[in-house]
Each structure stands twice: as C-alpha cells, then as structure tokens.
C-alpha positions as CSV (number, residue, x, y, z in Angstrom):
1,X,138.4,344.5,111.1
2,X,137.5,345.8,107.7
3,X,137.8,349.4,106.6
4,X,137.0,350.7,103.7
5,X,139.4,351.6,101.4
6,X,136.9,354.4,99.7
7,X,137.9,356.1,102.9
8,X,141.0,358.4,102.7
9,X,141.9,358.0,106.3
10,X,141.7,354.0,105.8
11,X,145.2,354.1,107.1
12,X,144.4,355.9,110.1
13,X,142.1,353.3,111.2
14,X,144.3,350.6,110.6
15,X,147.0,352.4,112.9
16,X,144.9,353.0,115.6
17,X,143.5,349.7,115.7
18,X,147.3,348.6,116.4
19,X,147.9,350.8,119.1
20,X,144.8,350.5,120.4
21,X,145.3,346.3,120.2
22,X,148.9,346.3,121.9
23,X,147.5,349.0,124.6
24,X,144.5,346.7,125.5
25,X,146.7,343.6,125.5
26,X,149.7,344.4,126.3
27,X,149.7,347.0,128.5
28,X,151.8,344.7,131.8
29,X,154.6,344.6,129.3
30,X,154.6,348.7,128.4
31,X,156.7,350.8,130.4
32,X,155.8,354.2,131.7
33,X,157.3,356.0,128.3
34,X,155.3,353.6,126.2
35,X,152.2,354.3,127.9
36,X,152.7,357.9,127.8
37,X,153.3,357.6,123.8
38,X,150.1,355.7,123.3
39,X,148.3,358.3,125.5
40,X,149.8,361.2,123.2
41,X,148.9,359.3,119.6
42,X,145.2,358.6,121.4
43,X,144.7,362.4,122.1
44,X,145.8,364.1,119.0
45,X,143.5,365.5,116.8
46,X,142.8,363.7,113.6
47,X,145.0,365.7,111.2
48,X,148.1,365.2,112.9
49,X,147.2,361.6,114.1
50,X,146.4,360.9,110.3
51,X,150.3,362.3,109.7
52,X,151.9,360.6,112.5
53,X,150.0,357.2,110.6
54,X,152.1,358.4,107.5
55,X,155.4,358.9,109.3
56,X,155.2,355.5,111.1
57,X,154.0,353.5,108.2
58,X,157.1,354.8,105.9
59,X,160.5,353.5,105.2
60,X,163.0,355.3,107.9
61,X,162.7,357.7,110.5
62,X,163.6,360.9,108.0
63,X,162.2,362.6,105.6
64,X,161.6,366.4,103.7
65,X,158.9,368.5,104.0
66,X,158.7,368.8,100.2
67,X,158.0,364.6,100.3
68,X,154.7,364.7,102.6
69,X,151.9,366.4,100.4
70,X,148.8,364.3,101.4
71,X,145.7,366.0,100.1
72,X,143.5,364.0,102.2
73,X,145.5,365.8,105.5
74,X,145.1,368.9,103.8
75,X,142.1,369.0,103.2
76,X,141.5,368.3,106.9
77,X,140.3,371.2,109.0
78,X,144.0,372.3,110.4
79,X,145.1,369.8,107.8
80,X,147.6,372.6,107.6
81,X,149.1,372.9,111.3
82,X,149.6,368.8,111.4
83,X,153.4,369.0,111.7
84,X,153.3,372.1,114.1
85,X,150.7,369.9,116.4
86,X,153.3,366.9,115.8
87,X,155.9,368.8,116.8
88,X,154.5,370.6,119.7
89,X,153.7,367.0,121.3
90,X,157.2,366.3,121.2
91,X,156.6,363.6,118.2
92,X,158.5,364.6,115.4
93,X,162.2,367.4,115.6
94,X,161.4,369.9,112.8
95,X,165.3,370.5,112.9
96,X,167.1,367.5,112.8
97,X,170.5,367.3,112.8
98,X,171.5,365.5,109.9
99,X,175.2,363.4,109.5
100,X,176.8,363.3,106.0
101,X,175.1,359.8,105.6
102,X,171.4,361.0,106.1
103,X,172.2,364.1,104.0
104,X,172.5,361.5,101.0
105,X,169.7,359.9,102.2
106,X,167.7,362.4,101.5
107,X,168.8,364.2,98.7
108,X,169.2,363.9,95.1
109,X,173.1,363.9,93.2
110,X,171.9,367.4,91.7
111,X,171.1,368.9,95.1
112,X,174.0,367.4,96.6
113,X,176.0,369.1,93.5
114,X,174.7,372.7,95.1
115,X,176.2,371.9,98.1
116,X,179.6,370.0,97.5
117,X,180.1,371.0,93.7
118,X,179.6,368.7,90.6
119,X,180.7,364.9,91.5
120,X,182.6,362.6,88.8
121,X,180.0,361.7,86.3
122,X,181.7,357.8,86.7
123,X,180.9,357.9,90.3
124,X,177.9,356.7,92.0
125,X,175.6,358.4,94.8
126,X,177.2,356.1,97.4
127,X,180.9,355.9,96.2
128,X,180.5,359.9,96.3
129,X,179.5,359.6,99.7
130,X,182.4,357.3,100.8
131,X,184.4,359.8,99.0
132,X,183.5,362.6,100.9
133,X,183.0,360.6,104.4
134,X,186.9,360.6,104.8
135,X,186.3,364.0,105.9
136,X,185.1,365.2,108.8
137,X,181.6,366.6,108.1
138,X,179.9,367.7,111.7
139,X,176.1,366.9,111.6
140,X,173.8,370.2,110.4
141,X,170.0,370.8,109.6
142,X,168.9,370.1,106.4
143,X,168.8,374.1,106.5
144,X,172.7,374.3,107.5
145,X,173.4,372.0,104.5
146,X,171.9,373.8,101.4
147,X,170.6,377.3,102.7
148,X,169.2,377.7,99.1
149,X,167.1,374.6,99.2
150,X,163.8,375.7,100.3
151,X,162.7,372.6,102.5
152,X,163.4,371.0,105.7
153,X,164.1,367.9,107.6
154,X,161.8,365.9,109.8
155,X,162.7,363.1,111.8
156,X,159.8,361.1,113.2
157,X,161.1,360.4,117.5
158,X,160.8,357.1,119.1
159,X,161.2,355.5,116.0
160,X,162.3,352.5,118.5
161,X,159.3,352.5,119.8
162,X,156.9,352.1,116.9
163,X,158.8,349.0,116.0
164,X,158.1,347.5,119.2
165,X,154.7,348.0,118.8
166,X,154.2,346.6,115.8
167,X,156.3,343.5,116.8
168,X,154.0,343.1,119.9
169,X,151.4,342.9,117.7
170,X,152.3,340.8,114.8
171,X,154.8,338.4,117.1
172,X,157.6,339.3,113.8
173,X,159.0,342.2,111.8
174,X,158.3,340.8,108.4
175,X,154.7,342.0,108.5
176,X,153.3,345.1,108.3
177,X,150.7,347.4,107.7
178,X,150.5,346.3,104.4
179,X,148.5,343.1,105.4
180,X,145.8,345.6,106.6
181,X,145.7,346.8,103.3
182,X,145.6,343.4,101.5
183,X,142.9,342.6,103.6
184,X,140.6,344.8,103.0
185,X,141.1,344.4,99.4
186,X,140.5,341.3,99.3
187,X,143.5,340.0,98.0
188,X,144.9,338.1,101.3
189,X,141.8,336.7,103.0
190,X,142.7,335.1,106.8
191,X,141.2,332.3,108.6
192,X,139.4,333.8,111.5
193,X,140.8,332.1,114.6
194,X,139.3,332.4,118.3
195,X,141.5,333.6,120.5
196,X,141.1,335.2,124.0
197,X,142.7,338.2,125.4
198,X,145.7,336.2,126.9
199,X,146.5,334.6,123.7
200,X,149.7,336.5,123.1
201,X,153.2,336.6,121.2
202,X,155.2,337.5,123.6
203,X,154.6,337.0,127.3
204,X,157.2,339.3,129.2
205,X,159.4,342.5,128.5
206,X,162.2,340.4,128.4
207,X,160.8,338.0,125.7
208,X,160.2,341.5,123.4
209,X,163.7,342.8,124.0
210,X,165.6,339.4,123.5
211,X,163.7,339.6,119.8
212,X,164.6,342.8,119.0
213,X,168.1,342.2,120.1
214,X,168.6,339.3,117.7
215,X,166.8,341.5,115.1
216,X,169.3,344.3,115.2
217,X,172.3,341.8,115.7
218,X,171.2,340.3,112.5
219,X,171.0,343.7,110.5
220,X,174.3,344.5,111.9
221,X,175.6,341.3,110.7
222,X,174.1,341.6,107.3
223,X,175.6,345.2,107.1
224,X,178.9,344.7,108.4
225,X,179.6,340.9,108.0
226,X,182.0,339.3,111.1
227,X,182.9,342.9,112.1
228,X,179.8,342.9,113.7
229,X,180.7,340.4,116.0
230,X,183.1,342.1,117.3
231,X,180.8,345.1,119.1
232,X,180.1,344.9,123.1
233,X,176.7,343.3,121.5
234,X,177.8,340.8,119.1
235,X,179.9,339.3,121.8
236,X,177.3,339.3,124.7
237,X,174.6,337.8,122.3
238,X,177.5,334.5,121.6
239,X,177.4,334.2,125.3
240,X,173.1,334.8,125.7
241,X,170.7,332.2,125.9
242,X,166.9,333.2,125.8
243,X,164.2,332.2,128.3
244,X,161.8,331.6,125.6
245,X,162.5,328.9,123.9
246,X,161.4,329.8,120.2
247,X,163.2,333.1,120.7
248,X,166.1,331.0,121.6
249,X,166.2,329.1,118.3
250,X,166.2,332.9,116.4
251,X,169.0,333.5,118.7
252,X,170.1,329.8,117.2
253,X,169.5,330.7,113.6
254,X,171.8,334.2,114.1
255,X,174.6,332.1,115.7
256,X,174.7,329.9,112.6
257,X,174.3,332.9,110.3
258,X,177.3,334.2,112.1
259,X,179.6,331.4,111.7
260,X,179.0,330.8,108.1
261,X,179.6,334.5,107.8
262,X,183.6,334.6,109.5
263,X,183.8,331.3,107.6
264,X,183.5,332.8,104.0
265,X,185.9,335.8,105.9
266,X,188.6,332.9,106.0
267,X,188.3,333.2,110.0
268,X,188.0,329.5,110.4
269,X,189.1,329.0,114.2
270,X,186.4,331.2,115.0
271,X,183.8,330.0,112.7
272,X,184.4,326.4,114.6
273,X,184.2,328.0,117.8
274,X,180.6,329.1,116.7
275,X,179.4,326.5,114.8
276,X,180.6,324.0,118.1
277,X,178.0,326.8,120.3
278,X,175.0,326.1,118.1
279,X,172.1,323.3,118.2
280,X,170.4,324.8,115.2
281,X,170.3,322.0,112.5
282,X,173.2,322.2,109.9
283,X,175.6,323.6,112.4
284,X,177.1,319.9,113.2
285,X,177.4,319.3,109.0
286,X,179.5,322.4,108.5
287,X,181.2,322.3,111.5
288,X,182.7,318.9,110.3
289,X,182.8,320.0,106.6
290,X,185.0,322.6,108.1
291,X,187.1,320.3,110.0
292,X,188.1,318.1,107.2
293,X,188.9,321.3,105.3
294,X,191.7,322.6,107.6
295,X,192.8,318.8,108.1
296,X,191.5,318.1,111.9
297,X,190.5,314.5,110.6
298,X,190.0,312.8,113.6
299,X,188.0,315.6,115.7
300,X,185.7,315.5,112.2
301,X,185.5,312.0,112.3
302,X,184.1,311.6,116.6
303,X,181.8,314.7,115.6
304,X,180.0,312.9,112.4
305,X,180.3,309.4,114.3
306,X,178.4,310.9,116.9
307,X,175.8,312.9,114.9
308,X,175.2,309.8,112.8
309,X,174.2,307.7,115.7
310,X,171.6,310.7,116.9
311,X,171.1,313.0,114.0
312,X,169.0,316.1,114.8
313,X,167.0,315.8,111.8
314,X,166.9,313.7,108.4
315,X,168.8,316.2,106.2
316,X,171.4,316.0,109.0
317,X,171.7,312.3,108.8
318,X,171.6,312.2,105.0
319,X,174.4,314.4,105.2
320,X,176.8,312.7,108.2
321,X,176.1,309.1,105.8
322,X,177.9,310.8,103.2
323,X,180.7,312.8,104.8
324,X,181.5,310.0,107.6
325,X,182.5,307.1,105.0
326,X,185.0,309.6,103.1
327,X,186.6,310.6,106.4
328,X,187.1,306.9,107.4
329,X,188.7,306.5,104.0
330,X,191.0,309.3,105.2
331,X,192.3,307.8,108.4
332,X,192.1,304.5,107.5
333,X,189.3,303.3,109.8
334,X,187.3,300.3,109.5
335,X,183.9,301.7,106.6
336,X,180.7,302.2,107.8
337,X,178.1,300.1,106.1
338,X,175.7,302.7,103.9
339,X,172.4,302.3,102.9
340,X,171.6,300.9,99.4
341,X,170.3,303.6,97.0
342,X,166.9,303.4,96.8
343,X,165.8,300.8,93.2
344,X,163.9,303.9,91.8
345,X,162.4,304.0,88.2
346,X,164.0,306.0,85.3
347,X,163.3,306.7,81.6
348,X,164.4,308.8,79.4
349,X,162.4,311.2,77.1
350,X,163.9,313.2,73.8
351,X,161.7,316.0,73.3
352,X,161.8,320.0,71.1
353,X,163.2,322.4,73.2
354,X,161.3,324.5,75.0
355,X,161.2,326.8,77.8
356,X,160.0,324.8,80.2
357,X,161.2,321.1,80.7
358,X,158.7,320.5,83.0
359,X,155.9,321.1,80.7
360,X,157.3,319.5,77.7
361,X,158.0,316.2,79.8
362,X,154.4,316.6,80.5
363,X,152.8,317.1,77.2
364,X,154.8,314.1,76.3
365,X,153.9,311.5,78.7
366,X,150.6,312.4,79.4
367,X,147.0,311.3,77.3
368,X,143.3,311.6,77.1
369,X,143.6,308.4,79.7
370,X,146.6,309.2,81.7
371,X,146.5,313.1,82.4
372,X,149.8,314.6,84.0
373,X,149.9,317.1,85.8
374,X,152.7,319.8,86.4
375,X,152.0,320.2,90.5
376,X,155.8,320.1,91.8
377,X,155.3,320.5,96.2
378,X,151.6,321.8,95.5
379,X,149.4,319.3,95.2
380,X,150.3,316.6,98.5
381,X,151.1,319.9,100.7
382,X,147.2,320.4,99.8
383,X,145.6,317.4,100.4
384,X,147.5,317.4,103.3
385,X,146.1,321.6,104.3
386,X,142.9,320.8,103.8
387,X,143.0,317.2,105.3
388,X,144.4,318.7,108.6
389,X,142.7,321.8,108.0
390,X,141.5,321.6,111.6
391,X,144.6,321.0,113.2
392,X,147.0,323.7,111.6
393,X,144.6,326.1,112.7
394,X,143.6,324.8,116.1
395,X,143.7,327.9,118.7
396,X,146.3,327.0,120.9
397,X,147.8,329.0,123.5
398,X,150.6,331.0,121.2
399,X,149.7,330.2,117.8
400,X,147.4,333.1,116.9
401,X,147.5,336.2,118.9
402,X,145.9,339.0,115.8
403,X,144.0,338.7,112.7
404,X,146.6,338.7,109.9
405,X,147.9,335.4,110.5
406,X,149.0,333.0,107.2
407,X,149.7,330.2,109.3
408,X,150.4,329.5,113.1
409,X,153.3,331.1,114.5
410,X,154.6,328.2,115.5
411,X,154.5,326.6,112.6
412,X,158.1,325.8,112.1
413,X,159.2,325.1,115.8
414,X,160.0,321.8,116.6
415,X,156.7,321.1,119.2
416,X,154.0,321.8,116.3
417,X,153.4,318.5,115.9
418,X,153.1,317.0,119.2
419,X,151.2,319.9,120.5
420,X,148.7,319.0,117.9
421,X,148.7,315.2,118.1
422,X,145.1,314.5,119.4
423,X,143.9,317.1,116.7
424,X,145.8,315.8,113.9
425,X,145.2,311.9,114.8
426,X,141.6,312.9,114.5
427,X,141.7,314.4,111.0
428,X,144.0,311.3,109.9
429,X,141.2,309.4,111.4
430,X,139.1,310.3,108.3
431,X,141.4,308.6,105.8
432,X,140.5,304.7,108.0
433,X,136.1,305.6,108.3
434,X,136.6,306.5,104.8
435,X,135.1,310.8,104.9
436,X,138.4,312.2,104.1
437,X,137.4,312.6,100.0
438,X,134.1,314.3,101.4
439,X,135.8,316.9,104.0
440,X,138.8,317.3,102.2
441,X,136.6,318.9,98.9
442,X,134.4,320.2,101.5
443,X,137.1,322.2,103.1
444,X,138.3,323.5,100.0
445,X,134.6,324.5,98.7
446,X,134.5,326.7,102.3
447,X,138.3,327.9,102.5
448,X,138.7,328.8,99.3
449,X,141.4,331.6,99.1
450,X,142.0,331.8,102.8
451,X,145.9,332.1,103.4
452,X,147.1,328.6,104.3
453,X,151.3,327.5,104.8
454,X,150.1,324.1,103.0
455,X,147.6,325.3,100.4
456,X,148.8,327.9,96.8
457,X,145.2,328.2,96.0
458,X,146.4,329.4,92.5
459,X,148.2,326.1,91.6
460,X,145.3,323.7,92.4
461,X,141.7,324.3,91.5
462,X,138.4,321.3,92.8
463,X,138.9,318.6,89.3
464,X,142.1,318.4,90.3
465,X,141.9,317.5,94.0
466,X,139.0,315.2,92.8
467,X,140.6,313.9,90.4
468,X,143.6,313.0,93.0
469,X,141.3,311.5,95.7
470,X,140.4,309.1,92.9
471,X,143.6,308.3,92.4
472,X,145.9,308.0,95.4
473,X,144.9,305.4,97.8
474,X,143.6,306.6,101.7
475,X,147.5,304.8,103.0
476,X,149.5,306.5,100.4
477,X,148.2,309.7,101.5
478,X,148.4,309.0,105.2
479,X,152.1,308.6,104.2
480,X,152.4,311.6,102.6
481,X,150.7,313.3,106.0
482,X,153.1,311.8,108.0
483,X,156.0,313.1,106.2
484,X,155.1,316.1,106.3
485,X,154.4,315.8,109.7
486,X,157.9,314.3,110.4
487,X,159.6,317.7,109.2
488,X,157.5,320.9,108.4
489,X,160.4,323.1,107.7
490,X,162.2,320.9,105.0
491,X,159.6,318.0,103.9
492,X,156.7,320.5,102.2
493,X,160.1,321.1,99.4
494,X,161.0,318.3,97.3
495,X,158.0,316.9,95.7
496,X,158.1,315.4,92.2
497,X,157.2,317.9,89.6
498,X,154.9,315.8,87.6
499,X,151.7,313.2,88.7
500,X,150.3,311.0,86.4
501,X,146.9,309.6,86.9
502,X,145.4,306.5,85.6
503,X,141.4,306.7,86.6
504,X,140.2,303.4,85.2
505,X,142.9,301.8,87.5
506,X,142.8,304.6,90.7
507,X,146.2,304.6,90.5
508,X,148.9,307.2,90.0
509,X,152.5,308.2,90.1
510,X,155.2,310.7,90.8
511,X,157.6,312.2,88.0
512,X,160.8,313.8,88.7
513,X,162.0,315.6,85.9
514,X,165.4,316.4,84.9
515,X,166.8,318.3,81.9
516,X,170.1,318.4,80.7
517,X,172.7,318.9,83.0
518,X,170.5,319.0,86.1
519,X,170.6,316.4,89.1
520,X,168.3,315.4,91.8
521,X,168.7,317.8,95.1
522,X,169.1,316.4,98.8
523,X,165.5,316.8,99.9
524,X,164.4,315.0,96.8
525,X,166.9,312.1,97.1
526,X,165.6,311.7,100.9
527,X,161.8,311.8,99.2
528,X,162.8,308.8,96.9
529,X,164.1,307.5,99.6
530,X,160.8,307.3,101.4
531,X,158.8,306.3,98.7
532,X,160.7,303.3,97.9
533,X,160.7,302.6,101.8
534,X,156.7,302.5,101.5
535,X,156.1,301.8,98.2
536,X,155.0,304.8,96.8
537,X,154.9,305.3,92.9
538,X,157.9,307.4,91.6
539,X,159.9,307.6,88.7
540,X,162.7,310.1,87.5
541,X,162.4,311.2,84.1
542,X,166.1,312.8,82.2
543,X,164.8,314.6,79.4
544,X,167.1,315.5,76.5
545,X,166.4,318.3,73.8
546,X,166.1,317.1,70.3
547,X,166.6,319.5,67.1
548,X,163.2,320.1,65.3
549,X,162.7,318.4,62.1
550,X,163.5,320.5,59.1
C-alpha cells in the first residue's frame, strides 16, 4: 500500500484506500446514510475528490476560502469548480452560519478589530472572546460578520461521519492519515501481518458507537472538568456498561478519569461514589487514599484489607502494603506483618557536574573490561521483542485489522498473554535448546526498523545485543520475559538505567542511578523487588556532584 509521494494527489490515494477499506469491510455495520456518503466520495470527479481529501484530512470542520490554495487542485482540469461540485453534492455549506466562537476561530485579532473595533492591547484572542460572549451575538456567515472581508466560510458536512470512518479503520482516534504518509517515507516501517477479511476492530454498530461515546465524554471532560458529568450523557455513561469488553475498560479508564477530576474539584462524596463504580486498577488505592483523607477510617481500612488479600495487580498491592499498616496504626488494630525491603546493593559515586547524571555515573564506573551502558527500559524490553518476536505479532482474531499497526491492538488488555501462551512458551522454548542468541540477532538483522511496542531501534544497535547475550544468562532472561509478561502496561517502565558487562566472566549487572535529591519510583522499587526475589544483579548507585579542581 505504497504511493508515491512524487505524486501530488498521494493524499488522494491514501483517502480512498480508507474508504474504500471500511466500504469493503465494514459495510454490515454502515447504515443507509453512510453508504450513500461513500457512494457520493466514489463518484466525484478527481478535483473535488482531491479537495474533499483536503477538508477531511484537516484540523476542524471550518475553514476560509482564502486558506485552501492547492496548486495541484488547480491545476486540475476544473481544478477550479471543486468547491462548486462539493457543494452541489451536498458535501460542504458554502454559507455557514458561524456563532461568535467559530468567528474567532477563524479569524485573526486585526480582522476581528474591523468588525468589533480595536480590543485592549493586554487582552488575549480568547479573553476578547469571553469578553464579548456575554453578549448575545446571533450566528451569521462569515459574509454577515465583515462585509468588507473578501472571503467566505466553508464548513465540511458529516464531519461525524468521517471520524467514524477513520475509527473503523484504525480501531482508535490517535492515528491518522499521517501514518500513511510516514509510510511511504520510509520513516515508520510496519510489520506486515496476515489477516483475512473478518479480522476486524470492531464487530457491531453498537461496539463503534459505545467508542465514540466514551471518546466525546472524554473531550467533554477534559474541556469542562466535573461539569461535564453533569449532562444527560455524562450521567447515562456512569450508569453504561459496554458489550465489548475492551471497550468496557475505556469506559473504565473514563470513570476513573472522572473521579479523580471532581476529586481535585473538592467534590469528595461524589468522587467516592465513582471511584467505588470502577474496576480499572488504581481506583481501589485512591478510593482509600480518599477515605482516610476525609476521616472514614474504618470503611478505608475493610477496603485495603480486602484489596491486599486479592490485589488487582502488583502496583496495587505495593500500594495497599503501604497504606494498610498506617491505617491500622490509626484505629489501633492489631499490624500487619510487611515484607522485608529487599537487601539491595548501594554505592556511592562523587563525580563533576554535568548535565546528565546518567552519563557521568557511566563514564565513571565503566572500563575497557567492564563497558556500561546507558540503556534505562530499552535494552530487556528488546531482547524480550525480538525473543517473542513471533508471539507479539501472531495474527489473532482482533489484533491486526489494517496495515499501520505499531503493535497489536490488544496489547495492553489484560488477555494478551494468555491468548498467546502456546506462542510465547514456544519462543521461551529457545532460551532451554539453547537458539535464542541465534534468532534473537537473526530477528533483529530482518526487523530492523519495523515499529515494535518492545523494540526503540534507535537506542540499541547488533554489538550491543551481542554483547548482552554474552552476558546475561538464558534463566536471567527468561525472568526478565516473564515480567514483562506478568504486566505489559506497567513492567516495560522501571528498568535500571545503567548495565555493566563483564565478558571474560559472562556476567553483568543493573545500575540504578540517583542524583541529588532524587529517589527510587514505585515501579522501580517493585523491580528490585524481583530481582532480589530471583537473584538478579542490581545495585543503586547515589551520585553526588563534586566542584572541579581549580
């Protein structure tokens, strides 16, 4: 699916190849004014289809005449009568009516001046506007607004719609045509996947409009904090649960969003109403961080009791160990026994200052005979890609439904794993007959620059994996596998920042490194944790600046 980018209607192509995708695919889950739309954007001729690209591919759904010069439409036989065509086939209003808000939109503070007179200097283009909104300012064309400005508004109709479309074909809103672009210049490559015609995102209407729901909920939350909460749709969306289940955990990821949001509001009551509705993890941890807060001890105390005996993942239990000790302390209950700290390593380095402490730990502990490394979460995430190479990408119903995928699309859900297992206990397979140095090079010799969630191609390069397959034993990196494995989401953060190597020996280890005033994080402490439970080399290095000799 390469066009070349020599060609000035690149764009064009790359649109029609997504409507042409979702009509092909998708067409059970289009309704009769979808259709029809697809129909229209088939048929038009190519000046005004190479416009409508332009329109859809832009920020919002208005614009000015004056903004859309593009030669290579112009230069188009009837390159000319593209907006009369668009217009004429009911795809763009020539005339919009345009609200105070989209006026500003639109134009600059010195056009604006023509029309409501010089603003203060002080004030800025959206202060003037809330200035002036206190009024009542009926919507007008762009015309209406500033007869002496010779332009005129466009708005591009069933905005709506195009986003649908280009969520049923990506399965997300975060990507857009862009990748298209990347892609043909080379700059994102993706791993071609196989994938038949029923491998989709999304496999009913309902699934599409539950997504988009959340989507917009979110926005509106974003823009208008707990207030938003408050609309007929903020309240039925509380109350919703979706079919699907990984839409469901977006719906999940909004609720807790929401709470946290009346909580910094001061609306606590109604932030522990929320945070009680949500399974997402966290949710349990501020809901009882909340509870101490406003002095309901004892409900805090059965909720983190309760969580600690089946926590929904290891941050969660790190957390609950913590908080559940301080609230027995509080009421006077018998203590919890806590788990010893784990017996890690630490030195202590004096070194110049310089702008990175990272670096200068490194050039001070590392030789000719004992490189270090500065690799932080790059180098295990990695071995562990390219290891499992196989498995990440394995074309499973749901994973990979178009070409521009970085990663599966399920990556982060909580079945990954286990939908997997056969697949990855095959790869892990080749650290026990002894292959996995050969494959894992091998894999990086063939995937070199392909985008992978495990592998940042520009912080590794092939003497350095080598150099780590000499080093770290076949069970220290099936360890490593299987915490990654464990938790996707939070485990590929947290890494040392530093490895050592020792290649007479074939041995290696971690380095933590903190400067002055810094402390170890959470999802590190929960890393040092593991090591020390299997013996994994790791030390934590507090660096200190020293003044330069004179």
């Amino acid at each position: 699916m390469s066009h070349p980018l020599e060609d000035p209607l690149y764009y064009l192509d790359n649109f029609r190849t997504l409507t042409q995708w979702v009509a092909q695919r998708y067409d059970d889950l289009l309704d009769a004014r979808e259709r029809a739309l697809l129909h229209q954007i088939h048929a038009l001729p190519e000046c005004a289809a190479a416009l409508l690209a332009r329109l859809v591919m832009r920020k919002g759904s208005l614009f000015r005449r004056s903004s859309l010069g593009y030669a290579e439409i112009e230069a188009l036989d009837n390159g000319a009568a593209a907006l009369s065509l668009l217009s004429d086939a009911g795809l763009i209003d020539l005339s919009p009516q345009l609200p105070l808000e989209a006026l500003f939109s639109l134009l600059k503070k010195a056009e604006l001046a023509q029309i409501f007179g010089p603003s203060a200097k002080s004030l800025r283009k959206q202060q003037w506007y809330e200035a002036l909104a206190a009024q009542d300012w009926p919507p007008r064309t762009l015309h209406e607004w500033a007869p002496k400005l010779d332009d005129c508004g466009i708005e591009l109709l069933f905005a709506d719609v195009y986003e649908r479309l280009r969520l049923m074909f990506f399965g997300n809103l975060r990507q857009d045509f862009s990748d298209f672009v990347l892609a043909d210049l080379g700059i994102f490559c993706f791993e071609q996947v196989t994938f038949d015609a029923q491998s989709r995102g999304f496999h009913c209407r309902q699934d599409i409009d539950d997504y988009l729901r959340i989507h917009h909920q979110r926005e509106a939350l974003e823009r208008h904090g707990g207030a938003a909460l408050d609309s007929e749709e903020g309240l039925a969306l509380i109350a919703y649960q979706c079919a699907n289940p990984w839409i469901e955990q977006r719906r999940q990821r909004w609720l807790l969003k929401a709470a946290d949001s009346v909580r910094k509001e001061g609306e606590s009551e109604r932030s522990l109403s929320l945070y009680s509705l949500c399974i997402e993890a966290g949710a349990r941890v501020k809901q009882v961080r909340l509870l101490e807060k406003v002095g309901r001890l004892e409900q805090a105390w059965e909720i983190a009791s309760d969580a600690l005996q089946a926590p929904r993942d290891s941050e969660e239990e790190q957390h609950m160990g913590r908080i559940l000790p301080r609230l027995e302390r509080k009421l006077g209950k018998p203590k919890t026994a806590s788990p010893a700290a784990a017996p890690t390593e630490h030195f202590y380095l004096q070194v110049e200052r310089a702008s990175s402490v990272e670096m200068a730990a490194a050039d001070a502990i590392g030789s000719e005979q004992s490189p270090v490394f500065y690799v932080e979460n790059a180098l295990i995430n990695a071995l562990f890609g390219l290891l499992c190479w196989e498995a990440i990408f394995a074309p499973l119903s749901g994973a990979f439904f178009h070409p521009f995928h970085r990663g599966p699309a399920d990556l982060l859900r909580s079945d990954f794993v286990e939908r997997r297992r056969e697949v990855f206990e095959r790869c892990l397979g080749y650290l026990d007959d002894g292959s996995y140095q050969q494959r894992i090079v091998e894999c990086f010799r063939r995937k070199q620059g392909i985008q992978s969630p495990f592998v940042a191609w520009g912080w590794i390069d092939e003497p350095l994996i080598t150099l780590a397959l000499r080093c770290i034993p076949a069970q220290h990196l099936r360890y490593w596998c299987e915490w990654l494995m464990r938790d996707i989401k939070r485990n590929r953060a947290g890494f040392a920042d530093l490895i050592q190597f020792y290649p007479e020996q074939q041995r290696y280890r971690m380095i933590e490194v903190k400067g002055p005033g810094d402390r170890l994080q959470d999802n590190q402490k929960r890393m040092i944790a593991f090591c020390h439970a299997h013996d994994l080399p790791i030390a934590v290095c507090w660096v200190s600046w020293c003044e330069a000799l004179a």
